[in-house]
C-alpha positions as CSV (number, residue, x, y, z in Angstrom):
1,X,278.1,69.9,14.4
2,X,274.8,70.0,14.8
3,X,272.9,66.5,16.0
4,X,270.5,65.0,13.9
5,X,268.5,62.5,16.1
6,X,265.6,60.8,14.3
7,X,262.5,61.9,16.1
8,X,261.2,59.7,18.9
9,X,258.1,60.2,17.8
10,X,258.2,58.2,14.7
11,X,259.1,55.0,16.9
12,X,256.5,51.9,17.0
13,X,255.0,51.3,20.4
14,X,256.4,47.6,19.7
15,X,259.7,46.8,20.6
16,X,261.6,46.6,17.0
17,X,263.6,43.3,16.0
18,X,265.2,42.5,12.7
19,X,262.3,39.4,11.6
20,X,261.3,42.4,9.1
21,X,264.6,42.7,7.5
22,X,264.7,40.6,4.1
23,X,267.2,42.0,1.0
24,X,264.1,43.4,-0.8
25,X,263.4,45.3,2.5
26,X,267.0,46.4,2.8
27,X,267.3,47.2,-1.3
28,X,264.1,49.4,-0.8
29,X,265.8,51.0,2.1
30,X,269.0,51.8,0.4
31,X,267.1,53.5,-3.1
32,X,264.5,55.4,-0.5
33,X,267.2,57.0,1.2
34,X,269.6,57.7,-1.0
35,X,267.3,58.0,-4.0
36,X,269.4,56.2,-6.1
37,X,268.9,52.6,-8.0
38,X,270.2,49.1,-6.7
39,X,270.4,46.0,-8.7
40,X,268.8,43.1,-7.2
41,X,272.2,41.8,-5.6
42,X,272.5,42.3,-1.5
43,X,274.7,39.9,0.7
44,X,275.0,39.7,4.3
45,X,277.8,40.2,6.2
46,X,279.4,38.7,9.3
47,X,278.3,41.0,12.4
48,X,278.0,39.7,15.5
49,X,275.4,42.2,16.8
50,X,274.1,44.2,14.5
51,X,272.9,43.1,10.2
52,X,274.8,44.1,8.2
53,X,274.4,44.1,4.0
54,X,276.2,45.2,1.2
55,X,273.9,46.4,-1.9
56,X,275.1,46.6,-5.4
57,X,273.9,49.9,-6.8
58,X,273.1,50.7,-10.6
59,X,276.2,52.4,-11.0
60,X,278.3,49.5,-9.8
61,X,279.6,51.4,-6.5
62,X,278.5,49.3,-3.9
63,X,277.1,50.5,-0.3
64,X,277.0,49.0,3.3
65,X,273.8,48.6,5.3
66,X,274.2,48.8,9.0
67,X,271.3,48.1,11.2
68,X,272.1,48.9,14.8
69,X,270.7,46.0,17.1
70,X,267.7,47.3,19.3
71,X,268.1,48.7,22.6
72,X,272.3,48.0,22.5
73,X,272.7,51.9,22.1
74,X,270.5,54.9,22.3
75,X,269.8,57.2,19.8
76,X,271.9,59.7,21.5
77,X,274.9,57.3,21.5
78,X,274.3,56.3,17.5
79,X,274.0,60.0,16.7
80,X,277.6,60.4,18.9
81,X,279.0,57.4,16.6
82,X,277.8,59.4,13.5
83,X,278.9,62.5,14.8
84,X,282.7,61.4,15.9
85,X,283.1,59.9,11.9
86,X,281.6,63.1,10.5
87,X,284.0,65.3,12.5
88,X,286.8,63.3,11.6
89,X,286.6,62.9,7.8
90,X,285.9,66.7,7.6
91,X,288.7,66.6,9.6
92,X,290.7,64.7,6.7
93,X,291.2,61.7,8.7
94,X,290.8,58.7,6.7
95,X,287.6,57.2,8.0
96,X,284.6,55.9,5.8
97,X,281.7,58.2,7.2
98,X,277.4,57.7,7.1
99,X,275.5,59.1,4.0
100,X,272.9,61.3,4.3
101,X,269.2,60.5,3.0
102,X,269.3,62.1,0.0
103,X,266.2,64.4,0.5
104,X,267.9,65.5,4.1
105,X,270.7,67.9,5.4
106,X,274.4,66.3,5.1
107,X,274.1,65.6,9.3
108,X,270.7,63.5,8.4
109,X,272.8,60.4,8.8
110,X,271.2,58.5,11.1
111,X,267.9,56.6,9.9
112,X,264.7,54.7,11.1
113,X,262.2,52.2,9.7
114,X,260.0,50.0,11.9
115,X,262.0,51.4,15.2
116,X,265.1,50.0,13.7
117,X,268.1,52.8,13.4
118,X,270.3,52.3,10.3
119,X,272.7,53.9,8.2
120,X,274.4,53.8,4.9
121,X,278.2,53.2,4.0
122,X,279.9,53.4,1.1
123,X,281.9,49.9,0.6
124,X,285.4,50.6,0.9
125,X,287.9,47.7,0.1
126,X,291.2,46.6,1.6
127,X,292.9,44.0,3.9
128,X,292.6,44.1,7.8
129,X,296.5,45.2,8.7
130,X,297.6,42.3,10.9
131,X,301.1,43.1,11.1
132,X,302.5,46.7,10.8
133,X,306.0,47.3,9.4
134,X,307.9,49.5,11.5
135,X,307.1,52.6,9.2
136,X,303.4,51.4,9.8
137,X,304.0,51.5,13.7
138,X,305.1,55.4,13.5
139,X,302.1,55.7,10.9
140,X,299.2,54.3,12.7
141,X,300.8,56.7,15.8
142,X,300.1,59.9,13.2
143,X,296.6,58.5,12.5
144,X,295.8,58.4,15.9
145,X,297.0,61.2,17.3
146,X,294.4,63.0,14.8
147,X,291.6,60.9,15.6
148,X,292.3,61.7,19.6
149,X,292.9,65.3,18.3
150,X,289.3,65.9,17.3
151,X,288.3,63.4,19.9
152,X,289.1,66.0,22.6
153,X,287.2,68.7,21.0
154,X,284.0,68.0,23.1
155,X,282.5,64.8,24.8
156,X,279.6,63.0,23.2
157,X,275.6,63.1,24.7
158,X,275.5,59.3,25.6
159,X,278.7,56.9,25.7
160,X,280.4,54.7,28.4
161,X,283.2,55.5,29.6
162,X,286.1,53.0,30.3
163,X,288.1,52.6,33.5
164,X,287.2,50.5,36.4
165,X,284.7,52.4,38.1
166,X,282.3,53.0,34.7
167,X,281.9,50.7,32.3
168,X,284.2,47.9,34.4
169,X,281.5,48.0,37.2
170,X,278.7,47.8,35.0
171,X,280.3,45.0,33.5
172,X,280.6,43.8,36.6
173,X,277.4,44.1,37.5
174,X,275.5,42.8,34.8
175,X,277.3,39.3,34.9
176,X,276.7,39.2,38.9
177,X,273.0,39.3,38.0
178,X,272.1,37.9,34.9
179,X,272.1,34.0,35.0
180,X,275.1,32.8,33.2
181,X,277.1,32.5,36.2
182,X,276.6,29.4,37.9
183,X,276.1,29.7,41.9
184,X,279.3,27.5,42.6
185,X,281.4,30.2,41.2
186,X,280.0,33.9,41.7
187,X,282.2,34.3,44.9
188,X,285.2,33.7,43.6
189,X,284.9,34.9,40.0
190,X,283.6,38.2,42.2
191,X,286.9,38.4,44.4
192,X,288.9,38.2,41.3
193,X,287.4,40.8,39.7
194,X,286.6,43.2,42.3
195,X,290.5,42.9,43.4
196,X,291.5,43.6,40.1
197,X,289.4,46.8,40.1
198,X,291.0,47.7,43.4
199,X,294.2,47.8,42.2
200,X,294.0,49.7,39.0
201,X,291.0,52.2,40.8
202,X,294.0,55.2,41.8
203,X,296.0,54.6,38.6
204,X,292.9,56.0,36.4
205,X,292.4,58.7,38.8
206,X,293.6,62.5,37.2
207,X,294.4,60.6,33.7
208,X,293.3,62.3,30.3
209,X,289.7,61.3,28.8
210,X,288.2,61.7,25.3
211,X,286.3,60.2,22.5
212,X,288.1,57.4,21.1
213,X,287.6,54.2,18.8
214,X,287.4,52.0,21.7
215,X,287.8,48.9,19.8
216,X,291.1,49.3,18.1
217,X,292.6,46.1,16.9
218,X,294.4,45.3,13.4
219,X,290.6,44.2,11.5
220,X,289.6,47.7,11.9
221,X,292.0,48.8,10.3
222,X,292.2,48.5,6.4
223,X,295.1,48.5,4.5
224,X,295.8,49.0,0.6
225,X,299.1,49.4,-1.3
226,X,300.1,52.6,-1.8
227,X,297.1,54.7,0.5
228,X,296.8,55.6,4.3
229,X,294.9,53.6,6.4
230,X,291.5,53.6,7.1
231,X,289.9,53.4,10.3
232,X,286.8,51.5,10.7
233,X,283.8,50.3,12.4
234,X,283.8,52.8,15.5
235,X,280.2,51.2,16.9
236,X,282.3,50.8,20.2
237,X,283.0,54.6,20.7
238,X,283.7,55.8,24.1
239,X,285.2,58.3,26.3
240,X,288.5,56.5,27.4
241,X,292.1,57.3,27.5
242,X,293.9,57.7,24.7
243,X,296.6,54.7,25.4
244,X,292.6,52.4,25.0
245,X,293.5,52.6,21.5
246,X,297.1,52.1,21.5
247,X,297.3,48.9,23.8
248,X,294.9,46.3,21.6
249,X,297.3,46.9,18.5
250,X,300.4,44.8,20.3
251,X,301.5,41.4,19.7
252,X,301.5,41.1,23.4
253,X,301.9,42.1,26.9
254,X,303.4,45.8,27.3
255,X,306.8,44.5,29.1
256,X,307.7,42.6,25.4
257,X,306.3,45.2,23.4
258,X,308.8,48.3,24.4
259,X,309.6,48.3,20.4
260,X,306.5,48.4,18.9
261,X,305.1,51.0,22.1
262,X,308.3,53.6,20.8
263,X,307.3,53.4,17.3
264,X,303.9,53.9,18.2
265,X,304.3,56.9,20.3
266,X,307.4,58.3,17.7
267,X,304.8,59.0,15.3
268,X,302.0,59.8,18.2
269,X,303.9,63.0,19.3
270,X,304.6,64.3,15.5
271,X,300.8,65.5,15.8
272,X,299.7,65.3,19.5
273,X,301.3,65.7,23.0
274,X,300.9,61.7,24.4
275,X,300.4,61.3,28.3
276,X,303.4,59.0,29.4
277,X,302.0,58.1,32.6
278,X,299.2,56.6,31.0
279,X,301.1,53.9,29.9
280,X,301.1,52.2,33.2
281,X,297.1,51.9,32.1
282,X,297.8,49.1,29.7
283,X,297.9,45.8,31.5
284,X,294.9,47.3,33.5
285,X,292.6,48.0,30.2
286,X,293.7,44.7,29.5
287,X,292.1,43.3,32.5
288,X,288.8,45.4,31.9
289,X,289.2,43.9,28.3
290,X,288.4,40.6,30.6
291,X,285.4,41.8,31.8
292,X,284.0,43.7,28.7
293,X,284.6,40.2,26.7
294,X,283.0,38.1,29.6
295,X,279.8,40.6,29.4
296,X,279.3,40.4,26.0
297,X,279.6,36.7,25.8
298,X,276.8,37.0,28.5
299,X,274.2,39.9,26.5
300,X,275.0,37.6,23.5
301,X,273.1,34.6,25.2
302,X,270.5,36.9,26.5
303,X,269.8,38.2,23.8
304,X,269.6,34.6,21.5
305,X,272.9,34.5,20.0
306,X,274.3,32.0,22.2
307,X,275.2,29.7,19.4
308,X,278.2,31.9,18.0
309,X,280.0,31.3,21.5
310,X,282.8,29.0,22.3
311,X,281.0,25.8,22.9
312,X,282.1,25.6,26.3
313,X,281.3,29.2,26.8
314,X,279.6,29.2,30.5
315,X,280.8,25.9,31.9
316,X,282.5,25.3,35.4
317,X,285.8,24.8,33.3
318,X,285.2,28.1,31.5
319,X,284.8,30.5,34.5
320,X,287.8,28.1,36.3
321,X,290.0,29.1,33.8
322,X,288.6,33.4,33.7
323,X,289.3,33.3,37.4
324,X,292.5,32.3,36.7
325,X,293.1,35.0,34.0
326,X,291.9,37.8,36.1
327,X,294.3,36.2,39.0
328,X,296.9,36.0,36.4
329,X,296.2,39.5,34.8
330,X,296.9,40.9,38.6
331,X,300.0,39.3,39.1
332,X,301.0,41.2,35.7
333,X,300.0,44.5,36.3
334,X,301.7,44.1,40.1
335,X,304.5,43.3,38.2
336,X,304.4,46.0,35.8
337,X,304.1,48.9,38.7
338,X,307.1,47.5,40.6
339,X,309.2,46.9,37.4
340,X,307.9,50.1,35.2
């Protein structure tokens, strides 16, 4: 497919916020790119870091306004987001993909106004599937076997990659410097986490890597009587193993989840050879999960959304008890590699 990045050129010199966005701003938006009208009715949606609208049209179809937050992603990576969903509903895999700007080539998905990127949805409804039947299991195995199956076709321009030396040590690194972690305990929230890394460094080591979701739990997954499931919201993209988008869709740790793992993988293999060994990769991802989580929670303060965190978020009792997790989280996956 041929990338459409929005020219660089047609950026402010001002670094872009959303203070401009308003829903006449965002109704304008919709009908100028898609050339179409809108009724005056446009509600915001929960998003924790980007804005995110839904826009009645004329027509009564309904469409979703994403505005990616500054800075989070490059234009690169928002064109590999774009890409990945494109490939994958030509593809036939049920995903909802970008719209194009109506006066623009079907790959013109990506847009900008003021230095803010967006793009356009169309609204598609269902529940989030929060606990598969066992028919669901070995479906949701079939769906993303596919997805990993065009996953694998090439490897995007500009997205992390997960495992303990990439996006675990930038993790890492970002809540070592930034100044949410209180003096008293950077040493041994550092020992915990740098152990952890330790052990799971060789088990990542000759494993297979792709584009996948990357943020694969059972609210991104949408569910309606009688149709597939949809996949959604694949702003997290990255280059991973494929088990990263098996392991956040159990009830629990691996060890009490051998049932739900089978009918997973039954359905897997139907469409797509599945790495076996990788499986020994799911308490770890669990663990980088930890660190991922704890890095968020610490860019979310930085960047004024500090409010939406646990109250206690950043307290001495807060980083006691994620010591204690990552400790914990080691003993499990020691477990799990003497007792696989």
């Amino acid at each position: 497919m041929t990338t459409h990045t929005p020219d660089a050129a047609d950026q402010p010199d001002a670094l872009p916020d959303f203070s401009s966005l308003d829903p006449r701003r965002v109704i304008a938006l919709v009908e100028d790119t898609l050339d179409r009208p809108a009724t005056s009715m446009c509600r915001s949606l929960t998003s924790y870091i980007n804005r995110v609208y839904e826009v009645r049209m004329a027509d009564d179809s309904w469409v979703i306004a994403k505005f990616y937050r500054p800075h989070r992603w490059s234009l690169d990576a928002l064109q590999d987001e774009h890409d990945f969903l494109c490939e994958l509903r030509d593809a036939e895999v049920p995903v909802i993909a970008p719209l194009p700007a109506a006066d623009g080539p079907d790959d013109a998905t990506l847009h900008l106004h003021d230095g803010l990127a967006y793009a356009l949805f169309p609204k598609r409804g269902g529940r989030p599937l929060e606990e598969p039947l066992a028919d669901q299991w070995a479906e949701l195995g079939r769906l993303l076997a596919r997805v990993h199956s065009v996953g694998a076709q090439h490897p995007p321009n500009d997205r992390i990659t997960i495992g303990p030396r990439d996006s675990a040590a930038d993790h890492l690194e970002y809540i070592l410097r930034s100044n949410v972690l209180p003096s008293e305990w950077r040493r041994p929230y550092e020992t915990a986490a740098r152990n952890v890394l330790e052990l799971i460094e060789p088990l990542f080591d000759d494993r297979e890597q792709l584009r996948i979701h990357g943020d694969l739990h059972g609210a991104n997954l949408l569910s309606r009587p009688g149709e597939p499931l949809f996949l959604i919201d694949f702003d997290d993209m990255a280059v991973g193993p494929p088990v990263q988008d098996l392991w956040m869709l159990l009830p629990g740790y691996s060890r009490a989840c051998r049932r739900e793992i089978d009918l997973l993988l039954d359905g897997y293999c139907q469409m797509r050879d599945f790495d076996f060994p990788s499986l020994r990769l799911i308490e770890p991802l669990r663990a980088l999960r930890f660190l991922h989580f704890t890095a968020w929670c610490a860019r979310q303060k930085a960047d004024g959304g500090f409010t939406r965190l646990a109250p206690d978020w950043g307290s001495g009792a807060w980083w006691r008890q994620e010591i204690e997790d990552l400790q914990n989280q080691g003993g499990e996956i020691e477990s799990a590699l003497e007792n696989p």
